[in-house]
C-alpha positions in Angstrom: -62.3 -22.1 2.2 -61.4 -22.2 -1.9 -57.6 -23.2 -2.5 -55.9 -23.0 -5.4 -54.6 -25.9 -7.4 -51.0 -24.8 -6.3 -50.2 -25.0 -10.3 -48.6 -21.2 -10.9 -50.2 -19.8 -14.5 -47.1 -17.1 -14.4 -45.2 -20.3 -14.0 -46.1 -21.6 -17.4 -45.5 -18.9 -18.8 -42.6 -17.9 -17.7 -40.8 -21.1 -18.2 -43.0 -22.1 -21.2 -43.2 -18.6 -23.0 -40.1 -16.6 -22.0 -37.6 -19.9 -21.7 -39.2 -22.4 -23.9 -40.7 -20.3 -26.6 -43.8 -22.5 -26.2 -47.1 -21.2 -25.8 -48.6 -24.7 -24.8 -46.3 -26.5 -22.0 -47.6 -28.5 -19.5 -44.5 -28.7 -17.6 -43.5 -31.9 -18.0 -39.7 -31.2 -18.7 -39.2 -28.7 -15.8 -35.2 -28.5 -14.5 -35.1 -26.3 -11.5 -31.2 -26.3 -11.8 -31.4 -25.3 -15.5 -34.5 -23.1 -16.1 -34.1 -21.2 -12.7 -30.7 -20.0 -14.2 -32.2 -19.1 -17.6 -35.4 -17.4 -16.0 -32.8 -15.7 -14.4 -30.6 -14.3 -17.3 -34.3 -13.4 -18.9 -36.1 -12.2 -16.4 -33.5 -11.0 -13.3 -36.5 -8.9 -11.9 -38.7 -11.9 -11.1 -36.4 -13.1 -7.9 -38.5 -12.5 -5.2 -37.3 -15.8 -3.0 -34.7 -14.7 -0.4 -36.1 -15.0 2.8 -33.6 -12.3 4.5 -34.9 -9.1 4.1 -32.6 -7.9 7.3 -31.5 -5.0 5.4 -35.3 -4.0 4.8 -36.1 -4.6 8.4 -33.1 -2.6 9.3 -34.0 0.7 7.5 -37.3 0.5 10.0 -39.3 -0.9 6.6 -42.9 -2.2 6.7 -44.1 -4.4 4.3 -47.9 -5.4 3.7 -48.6 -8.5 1.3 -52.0 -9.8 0.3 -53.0 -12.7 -2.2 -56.0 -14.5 -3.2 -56.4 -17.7 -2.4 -57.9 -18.6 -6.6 -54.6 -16.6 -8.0 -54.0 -17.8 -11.0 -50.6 -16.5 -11.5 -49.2 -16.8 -8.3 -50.2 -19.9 -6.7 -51.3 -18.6 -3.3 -49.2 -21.6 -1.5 -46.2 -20.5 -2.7 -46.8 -16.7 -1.2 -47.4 -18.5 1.9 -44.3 -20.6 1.9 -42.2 -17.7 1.4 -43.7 -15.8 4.3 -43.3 -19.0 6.0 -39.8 -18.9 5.3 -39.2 -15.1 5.4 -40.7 -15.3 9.2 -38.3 -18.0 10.4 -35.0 -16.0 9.0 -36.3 -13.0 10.5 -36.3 -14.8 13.9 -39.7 -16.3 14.5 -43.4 -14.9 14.5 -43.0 -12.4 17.1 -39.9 -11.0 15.7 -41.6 -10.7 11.7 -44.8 -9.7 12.9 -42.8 -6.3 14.1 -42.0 -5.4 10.3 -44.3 -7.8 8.4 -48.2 -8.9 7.5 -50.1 -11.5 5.4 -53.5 -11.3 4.0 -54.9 -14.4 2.1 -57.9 -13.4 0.4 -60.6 -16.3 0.2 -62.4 -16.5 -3.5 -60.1 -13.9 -5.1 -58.0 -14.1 -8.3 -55.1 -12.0 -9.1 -55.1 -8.7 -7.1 -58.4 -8.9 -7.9 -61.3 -10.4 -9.1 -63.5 -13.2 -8.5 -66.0 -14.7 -6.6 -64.8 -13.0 -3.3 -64.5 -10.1 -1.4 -61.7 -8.5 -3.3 -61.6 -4.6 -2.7 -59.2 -4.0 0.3 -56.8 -1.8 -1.7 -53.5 -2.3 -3.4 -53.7 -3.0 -7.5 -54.3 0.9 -7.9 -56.6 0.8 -6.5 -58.0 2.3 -3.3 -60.9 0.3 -1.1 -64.5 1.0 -1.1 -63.7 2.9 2.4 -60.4 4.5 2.6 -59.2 3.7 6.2 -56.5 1.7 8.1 -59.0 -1.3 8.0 -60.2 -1.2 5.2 -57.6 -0.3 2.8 -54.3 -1.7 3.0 -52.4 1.3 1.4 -53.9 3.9 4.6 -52.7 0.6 7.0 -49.2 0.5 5.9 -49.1 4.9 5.7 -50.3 4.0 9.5 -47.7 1.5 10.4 -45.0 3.6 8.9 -46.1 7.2 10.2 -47.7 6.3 13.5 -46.9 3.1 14.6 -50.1 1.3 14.4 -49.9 -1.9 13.0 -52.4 -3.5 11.3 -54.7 -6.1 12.7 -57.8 -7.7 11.2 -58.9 -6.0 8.0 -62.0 -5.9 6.4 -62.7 -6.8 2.3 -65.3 -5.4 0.5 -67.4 -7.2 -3.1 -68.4 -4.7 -5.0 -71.5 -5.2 -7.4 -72.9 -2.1 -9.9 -71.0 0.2 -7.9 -72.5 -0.4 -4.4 -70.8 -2.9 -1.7 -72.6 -6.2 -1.6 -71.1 -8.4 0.7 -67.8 -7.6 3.5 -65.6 -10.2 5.1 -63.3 -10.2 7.8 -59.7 -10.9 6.6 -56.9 -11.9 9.4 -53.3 -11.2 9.3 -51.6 -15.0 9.1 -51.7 -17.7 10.5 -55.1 -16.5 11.5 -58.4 -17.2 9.6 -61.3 -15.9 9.7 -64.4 -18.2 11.6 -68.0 -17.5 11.0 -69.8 -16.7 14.1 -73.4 -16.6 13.0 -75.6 -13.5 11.5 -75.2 -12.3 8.1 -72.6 -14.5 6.2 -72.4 -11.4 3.8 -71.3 -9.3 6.7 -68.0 -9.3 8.0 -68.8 -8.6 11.7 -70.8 -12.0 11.4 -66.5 -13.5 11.4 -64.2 -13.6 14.1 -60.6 -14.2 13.8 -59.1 -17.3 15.4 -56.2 -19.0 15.7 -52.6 -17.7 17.0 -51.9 -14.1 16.9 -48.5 -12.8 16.3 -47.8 -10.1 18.3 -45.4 -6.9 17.6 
């Protein structure tokens, strides 16, 4: 599985750029008391860190999130340490897993891009096949409008306009486990690992 280096590009420059006025920083002089404050005078928009979303929940809101494992902007860690966190002030897995989903796409940058399969929908995008399993906009009109939450989901790479290569992407804490056949094909994965259920 590729990682990221768990070092956040919008990080840098958002503390370096929008606090600092610094083009270069390397970090080094990071205050969470004091720049968290200024980033949020500059930049109130960018809080995205309270794990209660109760209010959300309460309205009967769904909510889908997907990042790639090699963001550059968003270090994919910290996505999951949210959910993490979001899951456990919602009242456990079972409870979260009733309103909520994670995707952690393996080889992809930024909503997009990279070595991996990367076309699942979202961005402005719609997916190579516009369904609920392939396309995460159709799974979350599906969720909301007919009660069918999303399970496994399938990623597509797309090459000089054809699909090249698929792969099986799981809703976390699942991963996807290669079972043999084509490793280009995603019915060549399984997904293992705990469910949660709704």
């Amino acid at each position: 599985m590729l990682v990221d280096s768990g070092r956040s590009q919008l990080a840098i420059g958002t503390f370096g750029q929008a606090i600092r006025g610094l083009r270069e920083w390397d970090g080094k002089d990071f205050d969470a008391a004091k720049d968290l404050a200024a980033i949020d005078r500059v930049m109130p928009q960018l809080r995205a860190d309270n794990p209660d979303i109760s209010a959300f929940r309460k309205r009967g809101g769904k909510v889908i999130q997907y990042t790639g494992w090699l963001d550059g902007a968003v270090a994919a860690r910290m996505v999951i340490d949210y959910h993490e966190a979001m899951t456990k002030r919602m009242g456990g897995p079972a409870k979260a897993a009733s309103f909520s989903r994670l995707y952690m796409l393996p080889g992809v940058h930024h909503c997009a891009g990279g070595p991996g399969p990367d076309q699942i929908g979202g961005s402005g995008r719609d997916a190579p096949v516009v369904d609920a399993q392939h396309d995460l906009l159709t799974a979350l009109e599906h969720w909301v409008e007919k009660g069918q939450a999303p399970g496994a989901m399938i990623a597509s790479k797309v090459e000089g306009g054809a699909v090249t290569r698929t792969r099986l992407i799981c809703p976390y804490p699942q991963q996807a486990k290669y079972n043999g056949g084509d490793p280009n094909k995603a019915s060549s994965f399984a997904c293992t690992g705990k469910a949660r259920r709704t």
